[in-house]
Structures are given as structure tokens and as C-alpha cells.
Legacy VTK file of the C-alpha trace (Angstrom):
# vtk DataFile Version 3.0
C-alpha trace
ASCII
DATASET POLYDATA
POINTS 158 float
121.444 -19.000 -187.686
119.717 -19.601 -184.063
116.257 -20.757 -184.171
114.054 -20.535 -181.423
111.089 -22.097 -180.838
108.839 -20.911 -177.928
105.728 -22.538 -177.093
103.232 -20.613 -175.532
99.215 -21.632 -174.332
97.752 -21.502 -177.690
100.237 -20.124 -180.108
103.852 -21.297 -180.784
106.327 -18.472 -181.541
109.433 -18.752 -183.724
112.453 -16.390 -183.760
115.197 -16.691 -186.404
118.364 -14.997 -186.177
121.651 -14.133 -186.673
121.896 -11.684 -183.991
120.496 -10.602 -180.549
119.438 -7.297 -182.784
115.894 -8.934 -183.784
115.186 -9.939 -180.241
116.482 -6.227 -179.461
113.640 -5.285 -181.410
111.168 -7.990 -180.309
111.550 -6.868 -176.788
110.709 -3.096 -177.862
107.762 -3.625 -179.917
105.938 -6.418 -178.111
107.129 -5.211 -174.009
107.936 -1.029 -174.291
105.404 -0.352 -176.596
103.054 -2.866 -174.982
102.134 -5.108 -178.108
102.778 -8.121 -176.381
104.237 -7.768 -172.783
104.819 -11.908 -172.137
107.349 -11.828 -174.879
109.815 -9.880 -171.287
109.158 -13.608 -170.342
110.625 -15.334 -173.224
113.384 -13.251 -174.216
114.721 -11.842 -170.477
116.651 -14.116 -168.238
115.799 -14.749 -164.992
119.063 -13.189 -163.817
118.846 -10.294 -165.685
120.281 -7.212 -164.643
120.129 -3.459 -165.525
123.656 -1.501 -164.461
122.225 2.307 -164.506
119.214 2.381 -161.904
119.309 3.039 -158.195
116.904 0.187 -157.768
118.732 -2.236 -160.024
118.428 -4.831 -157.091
114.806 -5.626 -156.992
114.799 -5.420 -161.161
116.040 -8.524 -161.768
114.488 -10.753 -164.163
111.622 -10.163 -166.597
108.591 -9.744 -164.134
110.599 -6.073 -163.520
111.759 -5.898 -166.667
108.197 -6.066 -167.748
106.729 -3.780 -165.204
109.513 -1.141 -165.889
107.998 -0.811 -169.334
104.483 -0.682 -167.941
105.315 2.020 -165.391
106.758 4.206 -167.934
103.473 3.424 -170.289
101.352 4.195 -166.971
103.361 7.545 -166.933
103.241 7.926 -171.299
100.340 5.951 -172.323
100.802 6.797 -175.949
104.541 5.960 -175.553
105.872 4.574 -178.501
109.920 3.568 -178.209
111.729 3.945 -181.452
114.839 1.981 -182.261
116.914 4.532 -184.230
120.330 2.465 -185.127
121.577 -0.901 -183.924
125.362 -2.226 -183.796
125.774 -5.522 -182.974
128.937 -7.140 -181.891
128.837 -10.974 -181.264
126.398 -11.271 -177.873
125.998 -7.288 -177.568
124.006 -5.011 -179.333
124.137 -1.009 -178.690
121.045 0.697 -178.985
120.106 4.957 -179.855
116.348 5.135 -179.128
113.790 7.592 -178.432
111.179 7.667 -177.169
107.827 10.179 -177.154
104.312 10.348 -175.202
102.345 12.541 -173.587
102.564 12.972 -170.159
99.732 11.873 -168.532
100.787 10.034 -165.086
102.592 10.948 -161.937
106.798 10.958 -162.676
109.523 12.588 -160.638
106.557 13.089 -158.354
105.023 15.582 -161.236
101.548 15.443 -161.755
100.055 14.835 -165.580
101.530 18.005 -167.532
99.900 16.739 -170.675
102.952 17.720 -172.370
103.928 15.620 -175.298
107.786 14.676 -174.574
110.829 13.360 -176.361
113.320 11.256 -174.513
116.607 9.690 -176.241
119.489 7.315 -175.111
122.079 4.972 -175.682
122.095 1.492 -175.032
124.233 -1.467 -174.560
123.037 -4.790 -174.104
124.650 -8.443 -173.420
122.649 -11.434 -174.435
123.784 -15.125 -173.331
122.360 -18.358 -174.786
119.485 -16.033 -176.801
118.419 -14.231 -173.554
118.812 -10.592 -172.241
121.023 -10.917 -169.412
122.449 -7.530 -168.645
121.359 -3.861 -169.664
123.363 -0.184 -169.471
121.539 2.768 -170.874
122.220 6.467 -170.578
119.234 8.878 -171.185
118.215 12.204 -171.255
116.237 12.563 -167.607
117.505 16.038 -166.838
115.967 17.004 -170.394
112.633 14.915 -169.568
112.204 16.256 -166.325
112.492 19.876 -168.065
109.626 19.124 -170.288
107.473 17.820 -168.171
108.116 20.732 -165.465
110.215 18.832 -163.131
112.351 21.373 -163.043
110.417 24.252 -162.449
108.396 22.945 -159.944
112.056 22.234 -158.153
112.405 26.443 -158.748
109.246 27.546 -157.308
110.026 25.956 -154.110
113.374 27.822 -153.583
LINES 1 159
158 0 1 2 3 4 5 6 7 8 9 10 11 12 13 14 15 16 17 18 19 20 21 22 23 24 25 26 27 28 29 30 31 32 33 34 35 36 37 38 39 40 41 42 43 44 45 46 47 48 49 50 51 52 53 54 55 56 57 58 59 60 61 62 63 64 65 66 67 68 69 70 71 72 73 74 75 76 77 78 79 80 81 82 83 84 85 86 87 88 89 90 91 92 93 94 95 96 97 98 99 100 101 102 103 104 105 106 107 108 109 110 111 112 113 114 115 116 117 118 119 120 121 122 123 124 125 126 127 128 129 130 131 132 133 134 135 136 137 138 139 140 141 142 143 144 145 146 147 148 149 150 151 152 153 154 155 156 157
């Protein structure tokens, strides 16, 4: 069993476990759904890397880790992220989540719909040492930027 003991101004945090999985879930409860967004800070490496974005680059490490949750909150601020099964393989866990809001900020350069919308993927993640240090995820966007009128917006210009 790893125990971790993270000391932070005026509380000290504790994680026990076997497996990155609880850390998995850590990191969705306290940074995408915005419970505690320092925890990026604890639990991300300062080298980490996401595979799947254009713009992988310049999010390295948790500060971007962080404020890709908070963008997507700024964009869904009811968003709540759901972990739906976990599989965990020494260092690597594989994620399906969802994740629903209402659309109520700019995305895909679309406006506030108001729409409530549904997003799921698949996850893989590597931890090293007890930290995230590298993310690939596969999601739905073709089927979020249908419900929030993405798509249709991309029609009317034509």
C-alpha cells in the first residue's frame, strides 16, 4: 500500500492506495468537477503530458492541467464528470467517463446554447512515482459539437 502524505497551508492531506485508480478519482472530483482544484497540484507532475490535443505543448504540468478543467467548467458550469468503470494495470489506469452540463459559455466558437449536453470517452492514463505523468483520451466532440449547434451553425454558412 502507498501512503502519501501531502502537507498543505493549514490542512494535511493523506492518500492511501493500492492503485493510481483513487488518485484517478481524486483528480476528477476535487479538479473537473471543481471541489478542490489545488489537488491538479499534488497529484499532476510537472512534466505531465496529454497525447490527444493540438495544443498538448503548452499543457504541460498541472497549472494547464488545472485550467483545462476550469475552461471546460467556464464553458459547463454545472459540469459534473462521472467516472463510469476503471481498469487498472500496474502504473495505468483506463478510464469510460461522461460527462454532462449545460452549455452556457463560448465553445467551438458557439455562443451559450443553454442546451444541457452529454459527452463520453475513454481514457488511459500512466502514473510514475504516485503522479499523473501522461494522459490519452478519445471523446465524443463531433457528438458535442452537434448538441450544442456546432454543427449547424457550420451548415448555415454553406
Amino acid at each position: 500500500m502507498l501512503l502519501t502524505i501531502i502537507i498543505v497551508p493549514g490542512a494535511v492531506r493523506y492518500y492511501m492506495t493500492d492503485s493510481p485508480k483513487v488518485a484517478m478519482e481524486e483528480l476528477f472530483a476535487d479538479v473537473w468537477n471543481g471541489e478542490r482544484p489545488e489537488t491538479a497540484s499534488e497529484l499532476v507532475h510537472a512534466n505531465y503530458t496529454i497525447h490527444d490535443r493540438e495544443s498538448a505543448d503548452e499543457l504541460a504540468g498541472p497549472s494547464p492541467y488545472r485550467a483545462l478543467a476550469e475552461g471546460t467548467r467556464e464553458a459547463f458550469s454545472d459540469a459534473r464528470f462521472t467516472i463510469e468503470d476503471a481498469l487498472v494495470a500496474d502504473e495505468r489506469v483506463a478510464l469510460r467517463w461522461r460527462m454532462t452540463g449545460t452549455h452556457e459559455g463560448e465553445l467551438f466558437g458557439v455562443e451559450s446554447a443553454g442546451r444541457t449536453v452529454e459527452l463520453a470517452a475513454i481514457e488511459i492514463d500512466r502514473f510514475a512515482d504516485g503522479e499523473l505523468v501522461e494522459t490519452w483520451t478519445q471523446s465524443d466532440q463531433l457528438g458535442l459539437m452537434e448538441e450544442i449547434g456546432a454543427l449547424s451553425s457550420l451548415h448555415e454558412t454553406e
